[in-house]
PDB file of N, H, CA, C and O in Angstrom:
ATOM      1  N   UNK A   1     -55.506  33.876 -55.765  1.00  0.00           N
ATOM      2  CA  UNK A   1     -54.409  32.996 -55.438  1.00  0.00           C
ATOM      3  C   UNK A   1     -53.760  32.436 -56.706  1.00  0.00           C
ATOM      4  O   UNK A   1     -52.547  32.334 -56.890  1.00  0.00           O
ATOM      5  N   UNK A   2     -54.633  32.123 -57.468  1.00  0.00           N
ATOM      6  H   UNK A   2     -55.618  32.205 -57.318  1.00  0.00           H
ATOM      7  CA  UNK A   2     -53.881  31.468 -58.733  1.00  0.00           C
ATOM      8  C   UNK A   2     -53.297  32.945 -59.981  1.00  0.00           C
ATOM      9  O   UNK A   2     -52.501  32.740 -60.897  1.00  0.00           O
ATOM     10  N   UNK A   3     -53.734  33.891 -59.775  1.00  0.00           N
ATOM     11  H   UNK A   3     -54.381  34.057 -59.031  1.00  0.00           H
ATOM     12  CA  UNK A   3     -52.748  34.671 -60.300  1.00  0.00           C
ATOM     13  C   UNK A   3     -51.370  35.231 -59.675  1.00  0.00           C
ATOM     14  O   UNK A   3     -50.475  35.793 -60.307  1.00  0.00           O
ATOM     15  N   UNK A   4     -51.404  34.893 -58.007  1.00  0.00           N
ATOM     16  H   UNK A   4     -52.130  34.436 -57.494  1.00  0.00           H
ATOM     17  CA  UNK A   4     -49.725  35.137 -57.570  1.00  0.00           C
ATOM     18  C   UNK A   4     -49.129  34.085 -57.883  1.00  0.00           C
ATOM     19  O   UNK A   4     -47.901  34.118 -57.947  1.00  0.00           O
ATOM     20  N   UNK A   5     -50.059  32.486 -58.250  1.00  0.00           N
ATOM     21  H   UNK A   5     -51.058  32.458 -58.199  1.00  0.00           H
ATOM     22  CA  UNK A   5     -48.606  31.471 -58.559  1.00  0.00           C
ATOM     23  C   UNK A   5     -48.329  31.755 -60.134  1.00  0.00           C
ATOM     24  O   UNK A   5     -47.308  31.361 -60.697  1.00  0.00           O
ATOM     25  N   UNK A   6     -49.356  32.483 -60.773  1.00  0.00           N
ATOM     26  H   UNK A   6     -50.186  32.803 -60.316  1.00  0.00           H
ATOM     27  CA  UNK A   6     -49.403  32.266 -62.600  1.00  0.00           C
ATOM     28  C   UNK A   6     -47.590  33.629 -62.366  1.00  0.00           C
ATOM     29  O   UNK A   6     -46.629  33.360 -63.086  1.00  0.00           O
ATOM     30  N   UNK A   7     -47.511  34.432 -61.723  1.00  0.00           N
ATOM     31  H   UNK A   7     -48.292  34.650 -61.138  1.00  0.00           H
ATOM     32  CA  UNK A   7     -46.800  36.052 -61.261  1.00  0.00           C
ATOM     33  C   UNK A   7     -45.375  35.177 -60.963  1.00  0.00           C
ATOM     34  O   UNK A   7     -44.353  35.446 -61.595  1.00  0.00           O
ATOM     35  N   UNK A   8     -45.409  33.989 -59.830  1.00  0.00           N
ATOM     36  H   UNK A   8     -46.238  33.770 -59.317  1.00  0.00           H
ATOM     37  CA  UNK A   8     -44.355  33.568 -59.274  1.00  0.00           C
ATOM     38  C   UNK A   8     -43.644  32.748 -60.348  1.00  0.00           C
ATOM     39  O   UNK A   8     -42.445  32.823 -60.614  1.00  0.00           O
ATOM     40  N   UNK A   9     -44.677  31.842 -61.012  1.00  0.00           N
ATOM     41  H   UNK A   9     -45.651  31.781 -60.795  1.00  0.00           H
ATOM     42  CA  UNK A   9     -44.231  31.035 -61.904  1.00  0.00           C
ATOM     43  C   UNK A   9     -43.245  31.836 -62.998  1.00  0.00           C
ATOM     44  O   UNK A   9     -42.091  31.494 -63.254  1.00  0.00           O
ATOM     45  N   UNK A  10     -43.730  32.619 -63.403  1.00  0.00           N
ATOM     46  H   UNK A  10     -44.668  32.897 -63.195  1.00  0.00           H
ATOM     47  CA  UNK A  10     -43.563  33.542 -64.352  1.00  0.00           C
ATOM     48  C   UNK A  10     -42.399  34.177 -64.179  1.00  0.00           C
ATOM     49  O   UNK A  10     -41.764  34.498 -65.183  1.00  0.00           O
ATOM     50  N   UNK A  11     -41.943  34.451 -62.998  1.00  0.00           N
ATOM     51  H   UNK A  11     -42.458  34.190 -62.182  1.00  0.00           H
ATOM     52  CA  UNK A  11     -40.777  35.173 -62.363  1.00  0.00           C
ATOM     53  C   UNK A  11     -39.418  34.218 -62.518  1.00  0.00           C
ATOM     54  O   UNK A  11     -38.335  34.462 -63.051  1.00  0.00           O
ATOM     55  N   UNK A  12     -39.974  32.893 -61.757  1.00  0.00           N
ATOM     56  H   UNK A  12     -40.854  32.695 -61.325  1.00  0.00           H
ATOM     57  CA  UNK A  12     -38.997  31.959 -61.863  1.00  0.00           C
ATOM     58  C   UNK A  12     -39.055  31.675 -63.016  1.00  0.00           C
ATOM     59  O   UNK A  12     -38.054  30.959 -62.978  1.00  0.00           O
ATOM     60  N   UNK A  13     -39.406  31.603 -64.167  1.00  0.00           N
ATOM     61  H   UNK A  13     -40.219  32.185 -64.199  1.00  0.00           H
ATOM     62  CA  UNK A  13     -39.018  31.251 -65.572  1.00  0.00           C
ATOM     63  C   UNK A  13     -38.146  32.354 -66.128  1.00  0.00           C
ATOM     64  O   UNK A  13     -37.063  32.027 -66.613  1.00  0.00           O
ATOM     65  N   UNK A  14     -38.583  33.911 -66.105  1.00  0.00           N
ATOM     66  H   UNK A  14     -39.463  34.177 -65.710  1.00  0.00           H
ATOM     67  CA  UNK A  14     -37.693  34.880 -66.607  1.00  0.00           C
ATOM     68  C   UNK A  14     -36.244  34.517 -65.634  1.00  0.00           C
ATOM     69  O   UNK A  14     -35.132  34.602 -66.154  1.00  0.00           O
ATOM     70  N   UNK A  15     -36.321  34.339 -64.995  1.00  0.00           N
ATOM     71  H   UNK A  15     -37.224  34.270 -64.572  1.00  0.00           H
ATOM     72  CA  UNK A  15     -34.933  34.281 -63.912  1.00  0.00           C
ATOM     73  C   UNK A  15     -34.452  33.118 -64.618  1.00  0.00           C
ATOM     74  O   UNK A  15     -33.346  33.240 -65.144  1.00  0.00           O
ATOM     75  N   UNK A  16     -35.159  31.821 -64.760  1.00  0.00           N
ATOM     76  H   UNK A  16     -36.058  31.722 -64.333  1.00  0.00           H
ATOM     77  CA  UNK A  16     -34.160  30.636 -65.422  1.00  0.00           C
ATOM     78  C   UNK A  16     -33.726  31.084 -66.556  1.00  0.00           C
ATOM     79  O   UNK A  16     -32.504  31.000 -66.673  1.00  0.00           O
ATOM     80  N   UNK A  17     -34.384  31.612 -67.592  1.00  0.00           N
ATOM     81  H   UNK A  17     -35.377  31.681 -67.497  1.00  0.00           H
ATOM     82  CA  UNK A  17     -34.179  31.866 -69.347  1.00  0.00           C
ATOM     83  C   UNK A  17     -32.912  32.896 -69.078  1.00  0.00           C
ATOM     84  O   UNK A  17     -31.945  32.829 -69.836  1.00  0.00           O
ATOM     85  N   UNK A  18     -32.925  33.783 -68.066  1.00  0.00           N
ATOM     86  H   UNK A  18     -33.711  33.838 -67.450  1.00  0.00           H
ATOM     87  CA  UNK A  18     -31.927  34.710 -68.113  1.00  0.00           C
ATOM     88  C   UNK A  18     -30.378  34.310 -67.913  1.00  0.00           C
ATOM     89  O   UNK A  18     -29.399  34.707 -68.546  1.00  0.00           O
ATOM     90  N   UNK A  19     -30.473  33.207 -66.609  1.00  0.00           N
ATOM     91  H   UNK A  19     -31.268  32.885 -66.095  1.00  0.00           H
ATOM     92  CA  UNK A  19     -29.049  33.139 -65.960  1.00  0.00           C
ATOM     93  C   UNK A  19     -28.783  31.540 -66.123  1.00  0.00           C
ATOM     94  O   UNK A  19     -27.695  31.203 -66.590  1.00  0.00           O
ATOM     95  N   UNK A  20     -29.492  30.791 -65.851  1.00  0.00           N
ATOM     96  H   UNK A  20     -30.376  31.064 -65.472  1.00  0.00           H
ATOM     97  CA  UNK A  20     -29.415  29.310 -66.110  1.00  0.00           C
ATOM     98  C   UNK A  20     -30.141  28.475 -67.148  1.00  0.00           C
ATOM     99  O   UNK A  20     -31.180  27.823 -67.043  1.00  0.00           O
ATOM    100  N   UNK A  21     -29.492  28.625 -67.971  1.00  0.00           N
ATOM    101  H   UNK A  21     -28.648  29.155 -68.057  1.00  0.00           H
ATOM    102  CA  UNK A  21     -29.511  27.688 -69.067  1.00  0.00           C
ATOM    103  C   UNK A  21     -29.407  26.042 -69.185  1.00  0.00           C
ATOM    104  O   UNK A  21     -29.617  25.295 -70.141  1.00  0.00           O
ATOM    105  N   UNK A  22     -29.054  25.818 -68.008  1.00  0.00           N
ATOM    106  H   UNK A  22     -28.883  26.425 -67.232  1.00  0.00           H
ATOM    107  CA  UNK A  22     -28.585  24.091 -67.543  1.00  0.00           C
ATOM    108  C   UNK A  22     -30.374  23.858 -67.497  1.00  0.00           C
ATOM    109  O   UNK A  22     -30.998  23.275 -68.385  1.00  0.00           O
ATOM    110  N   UNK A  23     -30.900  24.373 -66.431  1.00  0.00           N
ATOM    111  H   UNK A  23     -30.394  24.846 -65.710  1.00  0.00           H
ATOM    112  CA  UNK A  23     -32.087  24.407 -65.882  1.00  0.00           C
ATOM    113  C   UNK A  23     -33.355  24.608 -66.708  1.00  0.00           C
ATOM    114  O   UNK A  23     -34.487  24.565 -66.226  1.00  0.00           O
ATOM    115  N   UNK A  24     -32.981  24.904 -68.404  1.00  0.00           N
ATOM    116  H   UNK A  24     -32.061  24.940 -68.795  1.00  0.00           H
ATOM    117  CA  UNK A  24     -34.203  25.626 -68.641  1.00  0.00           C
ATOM    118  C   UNK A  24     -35.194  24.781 -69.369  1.00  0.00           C
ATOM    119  O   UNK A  24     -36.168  25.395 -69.804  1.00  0.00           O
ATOM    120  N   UNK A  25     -35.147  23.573 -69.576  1.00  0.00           N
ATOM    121  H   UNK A  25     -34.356  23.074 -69.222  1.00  0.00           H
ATOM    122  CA  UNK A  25     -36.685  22.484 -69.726  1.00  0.00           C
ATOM    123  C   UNK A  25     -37.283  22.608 -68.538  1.00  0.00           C
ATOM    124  O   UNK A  25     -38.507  22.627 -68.664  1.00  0.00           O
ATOM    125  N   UNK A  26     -36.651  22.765 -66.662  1.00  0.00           N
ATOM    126  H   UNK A  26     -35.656  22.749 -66.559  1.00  0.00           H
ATOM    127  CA  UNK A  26     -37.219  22.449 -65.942  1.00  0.00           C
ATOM    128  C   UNK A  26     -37.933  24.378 -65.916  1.00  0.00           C
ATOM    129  O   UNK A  26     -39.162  24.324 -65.867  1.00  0.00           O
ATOM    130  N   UNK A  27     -37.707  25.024 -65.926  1.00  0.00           N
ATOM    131  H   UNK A  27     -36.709  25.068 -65.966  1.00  0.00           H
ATOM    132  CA  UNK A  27     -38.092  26.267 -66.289  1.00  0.00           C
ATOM    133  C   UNK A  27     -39.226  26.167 -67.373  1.00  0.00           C
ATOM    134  O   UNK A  27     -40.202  26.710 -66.856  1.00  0.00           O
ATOM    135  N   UNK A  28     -39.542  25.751 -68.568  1.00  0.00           N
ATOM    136  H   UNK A  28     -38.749  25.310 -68.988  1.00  0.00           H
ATOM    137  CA  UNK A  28     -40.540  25.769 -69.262  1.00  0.00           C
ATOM    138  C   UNK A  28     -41.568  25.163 -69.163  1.00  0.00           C
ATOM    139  O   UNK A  28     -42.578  25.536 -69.760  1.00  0.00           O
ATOM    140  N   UNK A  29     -41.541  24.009 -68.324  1.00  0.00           N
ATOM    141  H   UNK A  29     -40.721  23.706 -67.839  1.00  0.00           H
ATOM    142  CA  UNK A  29     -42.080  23.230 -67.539  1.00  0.00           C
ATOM    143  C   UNK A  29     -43.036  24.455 -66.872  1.00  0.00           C
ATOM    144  O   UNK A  29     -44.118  24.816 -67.336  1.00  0.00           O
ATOM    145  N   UNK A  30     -42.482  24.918 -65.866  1.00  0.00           N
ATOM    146  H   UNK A  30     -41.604  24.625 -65.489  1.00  0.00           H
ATOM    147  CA  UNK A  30     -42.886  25.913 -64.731  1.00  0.00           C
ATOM    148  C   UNK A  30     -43.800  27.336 -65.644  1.00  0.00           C
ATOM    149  O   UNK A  30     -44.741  27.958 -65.151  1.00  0.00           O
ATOM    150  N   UNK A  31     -43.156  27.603 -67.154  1.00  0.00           N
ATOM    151  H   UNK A  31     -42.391  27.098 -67.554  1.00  0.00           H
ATOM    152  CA  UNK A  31     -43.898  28.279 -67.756  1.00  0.00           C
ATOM    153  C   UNK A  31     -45.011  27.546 -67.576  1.00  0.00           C
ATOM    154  O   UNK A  31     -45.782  27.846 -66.665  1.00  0.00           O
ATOM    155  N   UNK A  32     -45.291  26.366 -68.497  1.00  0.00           N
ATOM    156  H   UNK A  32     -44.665  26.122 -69.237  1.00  0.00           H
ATOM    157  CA  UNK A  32     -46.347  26.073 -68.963  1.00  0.00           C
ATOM    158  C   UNK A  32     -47.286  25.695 -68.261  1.00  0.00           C
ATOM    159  O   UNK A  32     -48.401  26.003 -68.682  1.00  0.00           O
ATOM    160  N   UNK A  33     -47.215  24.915 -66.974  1.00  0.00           N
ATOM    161  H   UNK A  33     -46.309  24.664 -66.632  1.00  0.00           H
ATOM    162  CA  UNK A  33     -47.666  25.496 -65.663  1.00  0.00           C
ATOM    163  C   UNK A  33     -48.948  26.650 -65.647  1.00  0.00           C
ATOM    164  O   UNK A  33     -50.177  26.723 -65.656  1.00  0.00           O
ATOM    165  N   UNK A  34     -47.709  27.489 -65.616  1.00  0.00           N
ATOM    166  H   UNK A  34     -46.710  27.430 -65.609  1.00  0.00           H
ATOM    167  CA  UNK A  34     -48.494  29.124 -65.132  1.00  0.00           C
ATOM    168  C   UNK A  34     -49.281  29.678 -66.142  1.00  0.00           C
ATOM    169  O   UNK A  34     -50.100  30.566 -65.906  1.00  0.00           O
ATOM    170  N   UNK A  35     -49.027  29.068 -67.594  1.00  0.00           N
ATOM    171  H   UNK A  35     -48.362  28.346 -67.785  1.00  0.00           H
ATOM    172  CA  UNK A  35     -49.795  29.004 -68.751  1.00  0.00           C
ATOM    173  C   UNK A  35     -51.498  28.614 -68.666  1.00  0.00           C
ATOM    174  O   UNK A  35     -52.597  29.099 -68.938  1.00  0.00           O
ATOM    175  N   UNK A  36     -50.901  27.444 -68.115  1.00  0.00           N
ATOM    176  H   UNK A  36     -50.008  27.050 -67.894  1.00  0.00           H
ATOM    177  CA  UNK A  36     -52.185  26.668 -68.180  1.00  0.00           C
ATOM    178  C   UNK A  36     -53.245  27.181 -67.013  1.00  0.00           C
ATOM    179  O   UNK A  36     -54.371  27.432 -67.442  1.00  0.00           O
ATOM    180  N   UNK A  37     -53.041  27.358 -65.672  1.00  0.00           N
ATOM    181  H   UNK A  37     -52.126  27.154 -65.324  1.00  0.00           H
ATOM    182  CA  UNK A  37     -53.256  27.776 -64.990  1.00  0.00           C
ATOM    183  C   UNK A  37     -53.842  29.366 -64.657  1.00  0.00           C
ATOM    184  O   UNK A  37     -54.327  29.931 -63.676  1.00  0.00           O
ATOM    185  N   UNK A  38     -53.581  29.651 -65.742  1.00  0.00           N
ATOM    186  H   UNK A  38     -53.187  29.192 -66.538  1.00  0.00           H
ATOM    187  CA  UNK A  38     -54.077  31.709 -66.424  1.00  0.00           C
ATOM    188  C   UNK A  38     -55.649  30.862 -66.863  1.00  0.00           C
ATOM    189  O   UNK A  38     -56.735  31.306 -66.490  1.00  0.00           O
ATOM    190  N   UNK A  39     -55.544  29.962 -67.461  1.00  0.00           N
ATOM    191  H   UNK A  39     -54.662  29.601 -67.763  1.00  0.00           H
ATOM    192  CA  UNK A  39     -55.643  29.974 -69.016  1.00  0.00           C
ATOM    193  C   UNK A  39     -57.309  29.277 -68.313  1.00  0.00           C
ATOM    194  O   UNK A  39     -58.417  29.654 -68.697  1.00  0.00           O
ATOM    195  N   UNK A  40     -57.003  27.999 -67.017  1.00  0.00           N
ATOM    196  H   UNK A  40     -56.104  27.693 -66.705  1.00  0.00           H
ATOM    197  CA  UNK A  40     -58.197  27.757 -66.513  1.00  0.00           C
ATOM    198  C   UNK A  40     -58.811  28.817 -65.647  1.00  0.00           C
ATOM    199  O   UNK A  40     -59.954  28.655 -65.218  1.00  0.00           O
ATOM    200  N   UNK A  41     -58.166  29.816 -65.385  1.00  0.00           N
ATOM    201  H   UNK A  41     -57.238  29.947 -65.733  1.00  0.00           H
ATOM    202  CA  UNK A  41     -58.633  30.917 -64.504  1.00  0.00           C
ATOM    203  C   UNK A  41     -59.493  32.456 -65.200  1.00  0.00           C
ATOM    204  O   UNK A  41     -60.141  33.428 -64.812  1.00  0.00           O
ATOM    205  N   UNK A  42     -59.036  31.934 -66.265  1.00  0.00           N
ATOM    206  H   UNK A  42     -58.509  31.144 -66.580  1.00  0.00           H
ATOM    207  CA  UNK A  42     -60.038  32.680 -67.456  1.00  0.00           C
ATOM    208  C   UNK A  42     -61.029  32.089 -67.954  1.00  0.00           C
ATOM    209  O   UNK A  42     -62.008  32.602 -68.495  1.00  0.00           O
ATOM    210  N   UNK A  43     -60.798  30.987 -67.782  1.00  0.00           N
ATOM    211  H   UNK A  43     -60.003  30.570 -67.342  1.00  0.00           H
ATOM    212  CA  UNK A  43     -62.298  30.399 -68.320  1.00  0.00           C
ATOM    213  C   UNK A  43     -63.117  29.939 -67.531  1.00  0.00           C
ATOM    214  O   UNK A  43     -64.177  29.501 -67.978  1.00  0.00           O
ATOM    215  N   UNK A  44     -62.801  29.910 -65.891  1.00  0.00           N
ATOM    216  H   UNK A  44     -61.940  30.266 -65.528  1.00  0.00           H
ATOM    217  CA  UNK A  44     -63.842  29.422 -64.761  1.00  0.00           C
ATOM    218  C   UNK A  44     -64.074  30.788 -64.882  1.00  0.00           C
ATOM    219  O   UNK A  44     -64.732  31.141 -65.861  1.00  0.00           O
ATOM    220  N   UNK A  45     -63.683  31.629 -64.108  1.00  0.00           N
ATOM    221  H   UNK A  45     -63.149  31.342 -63.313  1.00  0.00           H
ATOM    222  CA  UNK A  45     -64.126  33.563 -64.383  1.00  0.00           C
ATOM    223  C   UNK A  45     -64.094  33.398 -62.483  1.00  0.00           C
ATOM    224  O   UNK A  45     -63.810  32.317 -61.969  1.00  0.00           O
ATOM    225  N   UNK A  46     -64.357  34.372 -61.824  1.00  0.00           N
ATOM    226  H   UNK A  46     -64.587  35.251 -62.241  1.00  0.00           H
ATOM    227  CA  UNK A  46     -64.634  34.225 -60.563  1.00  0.00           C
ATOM    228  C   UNK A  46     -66.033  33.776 -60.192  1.00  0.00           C
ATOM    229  O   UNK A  46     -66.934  34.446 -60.695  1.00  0.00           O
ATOM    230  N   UNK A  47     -66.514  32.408 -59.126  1.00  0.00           N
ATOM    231  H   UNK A  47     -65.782  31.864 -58.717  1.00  0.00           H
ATOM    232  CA  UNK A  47     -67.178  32.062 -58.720  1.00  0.00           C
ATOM    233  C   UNK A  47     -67.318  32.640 -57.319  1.00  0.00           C
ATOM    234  O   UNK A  47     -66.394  32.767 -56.516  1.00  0.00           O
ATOM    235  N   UNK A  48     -68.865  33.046 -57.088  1.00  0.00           N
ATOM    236  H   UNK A  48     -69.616  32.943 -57.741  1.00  0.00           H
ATOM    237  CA  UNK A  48     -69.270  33.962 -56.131  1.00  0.00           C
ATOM    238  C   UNK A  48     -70.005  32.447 -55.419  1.00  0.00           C
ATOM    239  O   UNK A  48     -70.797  31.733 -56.035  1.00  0.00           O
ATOM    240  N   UNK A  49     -69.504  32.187 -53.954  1.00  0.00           N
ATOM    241  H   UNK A  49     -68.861  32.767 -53.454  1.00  0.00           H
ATOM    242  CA  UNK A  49     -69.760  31.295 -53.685  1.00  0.00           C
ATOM    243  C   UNK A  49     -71.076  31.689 -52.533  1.00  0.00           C
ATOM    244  O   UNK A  49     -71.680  30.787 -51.954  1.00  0.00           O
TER     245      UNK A  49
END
């Protein structure tokens, strides 16, 4: 689950950087987000519950 929002996030940022420029702090925002969110999902690893 947290790699389709790290995928979505990611999508909506290439789409802001590309066409809306008004928008794009709230866009890097949404990067860093999906940044961070990789970033704890690599370091929990998958838990076998």
């Amino acid at each position: 689950m947290l790699w389709t929002i790290f995928v979505v996030l990611l999508i909506l940022w290439l789409l802001g950087f590309v066409g809306f420029h008004v928008l794009g702090a709230y866009i890097h925002i949404l990067l860093i987000i999906a940044v961070v969110v990789l970033i704890i999902q690599l370091i929990q690893g998958r838990r076998v519950l």
